[in-house]
C-alpha positions as CSV (number, residue, x, y, z in Angstrom):
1,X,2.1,10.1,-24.0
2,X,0.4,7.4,-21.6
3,X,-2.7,7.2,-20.9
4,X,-4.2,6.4,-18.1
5,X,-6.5,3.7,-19.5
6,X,-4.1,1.2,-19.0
7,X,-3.3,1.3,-22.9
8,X,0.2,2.7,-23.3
9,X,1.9,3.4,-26.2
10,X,5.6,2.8,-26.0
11,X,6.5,-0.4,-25.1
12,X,2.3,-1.0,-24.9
13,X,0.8,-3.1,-22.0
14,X,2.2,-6.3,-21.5
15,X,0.2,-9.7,-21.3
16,X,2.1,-12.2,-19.1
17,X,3.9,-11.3,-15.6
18,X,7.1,-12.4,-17.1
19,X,7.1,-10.1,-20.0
20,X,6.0,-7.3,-18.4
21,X,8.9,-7.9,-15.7
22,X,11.8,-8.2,-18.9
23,X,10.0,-4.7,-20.3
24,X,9.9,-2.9,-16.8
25,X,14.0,-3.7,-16.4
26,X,14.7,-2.8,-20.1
27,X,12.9,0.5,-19.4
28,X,14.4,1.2,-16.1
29,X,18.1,0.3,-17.4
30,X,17.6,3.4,-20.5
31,X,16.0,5.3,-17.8
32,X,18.0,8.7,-17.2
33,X,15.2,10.7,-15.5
34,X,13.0,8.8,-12.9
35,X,10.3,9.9,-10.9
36,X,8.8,7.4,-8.2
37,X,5.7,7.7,-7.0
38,X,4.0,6.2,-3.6
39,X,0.8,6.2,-2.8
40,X,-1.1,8.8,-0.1
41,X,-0.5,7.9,3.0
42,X,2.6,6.2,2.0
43,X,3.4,2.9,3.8
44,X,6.0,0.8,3.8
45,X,5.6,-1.4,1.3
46,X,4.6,1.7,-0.8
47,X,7.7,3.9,0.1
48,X,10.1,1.4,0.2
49,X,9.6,-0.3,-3.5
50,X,9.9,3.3,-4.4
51,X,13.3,3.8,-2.8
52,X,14.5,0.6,-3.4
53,X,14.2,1.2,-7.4
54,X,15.6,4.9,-6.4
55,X,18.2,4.6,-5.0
56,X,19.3,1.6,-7.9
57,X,18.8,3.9,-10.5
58,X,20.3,6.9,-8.9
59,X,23.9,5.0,-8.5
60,X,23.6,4.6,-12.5
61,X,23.6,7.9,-12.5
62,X,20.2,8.6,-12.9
63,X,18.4,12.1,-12.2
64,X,16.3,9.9,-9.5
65,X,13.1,12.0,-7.4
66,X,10.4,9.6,-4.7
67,X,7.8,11.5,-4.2
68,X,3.8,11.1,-2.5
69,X,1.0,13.9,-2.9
70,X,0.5,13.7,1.0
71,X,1.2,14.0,4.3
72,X,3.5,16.6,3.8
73,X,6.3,14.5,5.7
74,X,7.6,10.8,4.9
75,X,6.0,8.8,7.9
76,X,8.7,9.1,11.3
77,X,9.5,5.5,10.9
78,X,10.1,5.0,7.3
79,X,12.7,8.0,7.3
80,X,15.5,5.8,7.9
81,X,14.7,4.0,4.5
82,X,15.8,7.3,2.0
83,X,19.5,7.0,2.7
84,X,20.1,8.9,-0.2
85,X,17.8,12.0,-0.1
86,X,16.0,11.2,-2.8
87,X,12.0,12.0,-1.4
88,X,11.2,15.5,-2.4
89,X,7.6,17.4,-2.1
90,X,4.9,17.1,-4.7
91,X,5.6,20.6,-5.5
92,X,9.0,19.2,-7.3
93,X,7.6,16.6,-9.3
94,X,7.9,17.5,-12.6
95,X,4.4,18.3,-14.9
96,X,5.5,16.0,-17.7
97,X,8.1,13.3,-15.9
98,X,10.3,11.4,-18.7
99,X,9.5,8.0,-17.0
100,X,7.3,8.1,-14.4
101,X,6.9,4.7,-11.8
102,X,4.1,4.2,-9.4
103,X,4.3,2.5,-6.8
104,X,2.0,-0.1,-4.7
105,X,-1.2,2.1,-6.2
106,X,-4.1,-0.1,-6.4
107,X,-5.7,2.7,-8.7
108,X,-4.7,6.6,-10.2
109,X,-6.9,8.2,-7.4
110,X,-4.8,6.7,-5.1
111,X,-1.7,9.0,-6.2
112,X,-4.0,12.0,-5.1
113,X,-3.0,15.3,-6.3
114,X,-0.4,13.6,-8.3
115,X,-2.1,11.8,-10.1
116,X,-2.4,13.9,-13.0
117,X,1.3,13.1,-13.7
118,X,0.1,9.6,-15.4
119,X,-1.7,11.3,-18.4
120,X,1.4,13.8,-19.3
121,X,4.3,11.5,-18.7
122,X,6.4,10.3,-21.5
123,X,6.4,6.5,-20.4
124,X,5.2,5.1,-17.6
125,X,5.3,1.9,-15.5
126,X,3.1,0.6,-12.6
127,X,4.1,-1.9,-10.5
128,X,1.7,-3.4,-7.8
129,X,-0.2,-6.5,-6.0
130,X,-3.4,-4.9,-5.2
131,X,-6.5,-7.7,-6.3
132,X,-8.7,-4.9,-7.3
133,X,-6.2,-2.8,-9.6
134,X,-8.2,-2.4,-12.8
135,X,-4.8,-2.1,-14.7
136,X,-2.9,1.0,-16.0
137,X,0.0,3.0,-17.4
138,X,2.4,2.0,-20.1
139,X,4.0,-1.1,-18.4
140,X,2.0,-2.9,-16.4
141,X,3.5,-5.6,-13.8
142,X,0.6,-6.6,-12.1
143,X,0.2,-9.7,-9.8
144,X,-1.9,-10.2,-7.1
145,X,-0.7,-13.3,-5.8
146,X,2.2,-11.4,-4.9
147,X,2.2,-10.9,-1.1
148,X,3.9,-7.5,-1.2
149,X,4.4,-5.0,-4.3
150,X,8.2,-5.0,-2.8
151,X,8.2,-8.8,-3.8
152,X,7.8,-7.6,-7.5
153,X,10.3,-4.8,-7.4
154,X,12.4,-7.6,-6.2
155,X,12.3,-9.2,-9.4
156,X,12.3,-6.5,-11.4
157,X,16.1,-5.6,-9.9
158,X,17.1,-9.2,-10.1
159,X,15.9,-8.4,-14.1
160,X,18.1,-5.5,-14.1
161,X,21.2,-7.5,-13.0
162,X,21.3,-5.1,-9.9
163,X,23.1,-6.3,-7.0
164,X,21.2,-5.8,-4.1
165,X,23.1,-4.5,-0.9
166,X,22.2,-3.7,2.6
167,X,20.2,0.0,1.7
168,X,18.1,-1.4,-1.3
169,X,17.9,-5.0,1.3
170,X,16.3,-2.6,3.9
171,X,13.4,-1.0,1.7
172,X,12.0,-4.7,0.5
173,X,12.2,-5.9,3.6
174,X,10.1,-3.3,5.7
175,X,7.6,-3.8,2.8
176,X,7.6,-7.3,3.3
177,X,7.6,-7.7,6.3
178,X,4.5,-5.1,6.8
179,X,2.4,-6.3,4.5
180,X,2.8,-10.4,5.7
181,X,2.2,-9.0,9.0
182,X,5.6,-10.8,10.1
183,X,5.9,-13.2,7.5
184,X,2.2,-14.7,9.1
185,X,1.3,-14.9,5.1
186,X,4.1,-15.2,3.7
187,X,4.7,-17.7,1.2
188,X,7.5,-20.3,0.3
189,X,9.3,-17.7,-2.4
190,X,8.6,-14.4,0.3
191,X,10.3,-16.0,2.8
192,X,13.6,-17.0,0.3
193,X,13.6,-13.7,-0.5
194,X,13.7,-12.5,2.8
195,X,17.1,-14.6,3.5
196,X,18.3,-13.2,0.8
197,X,17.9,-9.8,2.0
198,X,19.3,-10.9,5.7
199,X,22.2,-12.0,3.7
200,X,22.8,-8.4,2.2
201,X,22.9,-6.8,5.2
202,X,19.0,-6.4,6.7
203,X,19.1,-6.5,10.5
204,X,15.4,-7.6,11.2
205,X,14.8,-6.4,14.5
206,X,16.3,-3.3,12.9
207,X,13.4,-2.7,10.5
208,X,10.7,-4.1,12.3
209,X,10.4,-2.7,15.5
210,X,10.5,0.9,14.5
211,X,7.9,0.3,12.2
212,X,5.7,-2.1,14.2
213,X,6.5,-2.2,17.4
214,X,6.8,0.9,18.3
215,X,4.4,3.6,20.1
216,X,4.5,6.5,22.4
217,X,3.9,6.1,26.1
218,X,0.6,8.6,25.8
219,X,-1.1,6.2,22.7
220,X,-1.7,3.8,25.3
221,X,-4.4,5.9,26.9
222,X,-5.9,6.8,23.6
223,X,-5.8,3.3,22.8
224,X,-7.2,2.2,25.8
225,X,-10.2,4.8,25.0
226,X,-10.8,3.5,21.5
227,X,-11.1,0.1,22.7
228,X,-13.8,1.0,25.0
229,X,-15.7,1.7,22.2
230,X,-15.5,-1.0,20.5
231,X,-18.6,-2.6,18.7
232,X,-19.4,-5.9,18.1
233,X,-22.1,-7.4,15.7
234,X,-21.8,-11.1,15.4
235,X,-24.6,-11.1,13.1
236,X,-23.9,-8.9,10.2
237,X,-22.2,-10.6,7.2
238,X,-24.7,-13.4,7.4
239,X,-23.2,-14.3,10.9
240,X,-19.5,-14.0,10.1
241,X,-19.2,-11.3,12.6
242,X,-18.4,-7.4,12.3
243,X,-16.2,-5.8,15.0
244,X,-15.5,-2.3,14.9
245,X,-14.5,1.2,16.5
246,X,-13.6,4.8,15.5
247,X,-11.3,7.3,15.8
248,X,-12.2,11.1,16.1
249,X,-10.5,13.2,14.4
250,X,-9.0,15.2,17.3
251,X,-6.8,12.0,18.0
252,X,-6.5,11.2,14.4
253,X,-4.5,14.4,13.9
254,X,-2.3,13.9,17.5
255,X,-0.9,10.7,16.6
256,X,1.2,9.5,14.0
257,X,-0.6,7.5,11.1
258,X,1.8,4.5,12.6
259,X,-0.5,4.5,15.9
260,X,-3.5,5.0,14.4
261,X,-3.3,2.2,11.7
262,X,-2.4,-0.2,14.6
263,X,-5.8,-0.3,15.7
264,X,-6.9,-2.4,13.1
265,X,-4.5,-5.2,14.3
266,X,-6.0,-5.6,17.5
267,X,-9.5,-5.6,16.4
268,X,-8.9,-8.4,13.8
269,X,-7.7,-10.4,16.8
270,X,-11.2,-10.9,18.0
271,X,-12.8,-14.4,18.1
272,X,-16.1,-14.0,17.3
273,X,-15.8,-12.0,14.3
274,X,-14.8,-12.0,10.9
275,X,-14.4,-8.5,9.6
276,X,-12.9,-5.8,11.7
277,X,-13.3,-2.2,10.6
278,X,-11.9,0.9,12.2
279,X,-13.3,3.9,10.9
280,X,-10.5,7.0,11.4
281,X,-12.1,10.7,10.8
282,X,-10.2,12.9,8.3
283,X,-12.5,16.0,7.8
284,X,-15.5,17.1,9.8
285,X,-17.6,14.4,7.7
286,X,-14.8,12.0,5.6
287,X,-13.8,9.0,7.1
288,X,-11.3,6.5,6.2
289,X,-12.0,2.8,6.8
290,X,-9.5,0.2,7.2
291,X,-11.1,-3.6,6.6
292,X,-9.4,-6.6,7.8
293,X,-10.5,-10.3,7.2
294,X,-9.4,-13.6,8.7
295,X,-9.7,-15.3,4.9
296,X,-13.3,-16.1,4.9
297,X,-14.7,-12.8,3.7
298,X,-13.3,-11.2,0.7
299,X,-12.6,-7.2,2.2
300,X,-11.6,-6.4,-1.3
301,X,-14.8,-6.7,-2.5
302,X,-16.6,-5.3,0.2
303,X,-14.0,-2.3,-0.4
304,X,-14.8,-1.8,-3.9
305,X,-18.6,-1.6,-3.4
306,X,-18.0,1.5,-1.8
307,X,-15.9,3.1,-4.0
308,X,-12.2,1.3,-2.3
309,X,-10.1,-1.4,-3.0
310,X,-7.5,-3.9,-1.3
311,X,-7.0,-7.4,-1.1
312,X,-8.9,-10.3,0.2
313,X,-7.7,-10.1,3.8
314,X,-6.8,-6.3,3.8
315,X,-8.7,-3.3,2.2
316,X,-10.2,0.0,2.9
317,X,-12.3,2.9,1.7
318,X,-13.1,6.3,2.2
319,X,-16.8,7.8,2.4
320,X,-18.8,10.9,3.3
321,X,-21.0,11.2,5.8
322,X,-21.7,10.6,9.9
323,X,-19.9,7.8,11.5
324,X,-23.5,5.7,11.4
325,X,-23.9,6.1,7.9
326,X,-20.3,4.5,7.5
327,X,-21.2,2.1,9.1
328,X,-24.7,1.5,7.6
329,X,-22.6,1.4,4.0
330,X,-20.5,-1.2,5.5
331,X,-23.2,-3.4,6.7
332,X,-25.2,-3.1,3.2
333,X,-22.0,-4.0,1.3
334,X,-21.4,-7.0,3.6
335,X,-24.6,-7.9,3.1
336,X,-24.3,-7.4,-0.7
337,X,-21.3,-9.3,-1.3
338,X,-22.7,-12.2,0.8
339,X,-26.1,-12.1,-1.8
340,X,-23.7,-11.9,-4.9
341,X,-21.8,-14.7,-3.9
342,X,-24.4,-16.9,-2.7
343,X,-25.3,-16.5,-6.7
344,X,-22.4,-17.0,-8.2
């Protein structure tokens, strides 16, 4: 049984990224009952390394199930991605799953109610990029130089000697192309694998403007509301700059997570700051907050002071509370991790 430590038994935690690559595609070949897991809240990077080892396996013929402990419904424009089927609900995932994958989950709370699948699974495997992953499950293919977790599944199938055609093509690249917010910080190897997927098929346009590019005619006022409310501090973070705005949770629940995580995008846009923060209200006092950086202030750790996680340009947490002691955190953390480092 794995553990959730990080300290598998089995084929046991592996130390180098190679290694741990060759023992994820020797487990996944034996494999002959899967279950894929995405994170809550499942985007596309998230979803579509999930499907893209799915729907692999499931033309081996394995017994192949992607599921996510919420929303209740794969996100409108990622539905296109599960050409075979394969997500079910969390109420199908099997108590004690033979192998059990998770995917693009910087941490076990991140699986939410699923979560306690990692401790009664036979073997398990984690595959992700997130900076602040403190490491777990059996196999462990970690890298957070990696710009996308899809980039890793990548290689794991090229391990596998899978072919990769236009479907599996289509899941890495939404991921990638999400989470290098069009190829912006995408490397030299990202963006040969991304020709590699046009070649199998992937019409870009395609994939991206669903996913991206894509709102409803009545966001705009919403939008258009939100920005009005937008905040900017250019002195917090010792003068880097803090923009930020909120989103109640009346239009939190109208709109599709796709609109709503959008906002973030246009906020980081600004000038004169830094950090931009959107704080979106879940629950009468819960609130999620998604961090962006332009490079010189590490969100990640500013993230993990409050209980989060992410990477150095893109993180986020969740805390309890009014929208002013959110932000009141968020300033004492900035101002925390600027103290720290001015130490180190």
């Amino acid at each position: 049984m794995t553990k959730r430590g990080g300290r598998g038994t089995g084929l046991g935690t592996t130390t180098s990224l190679e290694a741990a690559i060759t023992a994820a595609a020797e487990l996944l070949v034996r494999a002959r009952d899967v279950t894929l897991l995405a994170h809550v809240n499942p985007d596309a990077d998230s979803l579509g390394s999930a499907l893209a080892l799915g729907i692999a396996l499931r033309r081996h013929g394995a017994t192949v199930r992607v599921s996510f402990a919420s929303p209740a419904r794969v996100p409108e424009t990622l539905v296109p991605l599960d050409v075979l089927g394969l997500v079910v609900g969390p109420e199908q995932v099997p108590a004690a799953p033979e192998l059990l994958v998770l995917c693009d989950a910087a941490e076990p709370s991140r699986l939410g109610a699923l979560a306690n699948r990692l401790d009664c699974a036979e073997a398990s495997l984690m595959i992700d990029h997130h900076t602040t992953n403190p490491g777990y499950g059996g196999v462990q293919v970690l890298d957070p130089d990696a710009e996308a977790t899809v980039v890793l599944v990548h290689r794991v199938l090229v391990a596998m000697g899978e072919p990769i055609d236009a479907d599996i093509a289509r899941c890495l690249y939404a991921g990638l192309v999400t989470d290098t917010r069009g190829f912006r910080t995408a490397g030299e190897a990202a963006h040969r694998i991304a020709a590699d997927l046009l070649a199998a098929g992937v019409e870009a346009e395609a994939v991206a403007r669903p996913i991206m590019d894509t709102h409803p005619y009545g966001w705009l006022a919403t939008l258009g509301e939100v920005l009005q409310r937008v905040e900017l501090e250019p002195e917090a973070g010792d003068g880097f700059g803090l923009v930020h705005a909120s989103v109640p949770l009346e239009d939190v629940s109208r709109f599709r997570p796709e609109e709503v995580d959008s906002i973030v995008d246009v906020l980081r846009t600004v000038a004169e700051a830094e950090v931009a923060a959107v704080l979106k209200q879940v629950g009468q006092r819960r609130w999620v907050t998604s961090l962006r950086s332009k490079g010189r202030v590490d969100v990640a750790k500013v993230a993990a002071l409050l209980g989060g996680g992410g990477h150095r340009a893109a993180a986020g947490f969740t805390y309890d509370g009014t929208k002013g002691d959110v932000l009141a955190a968020l300033r004492s953390a900035l101002s925390a991790l600027d103290a720290v480092e001015r130490l180190a």
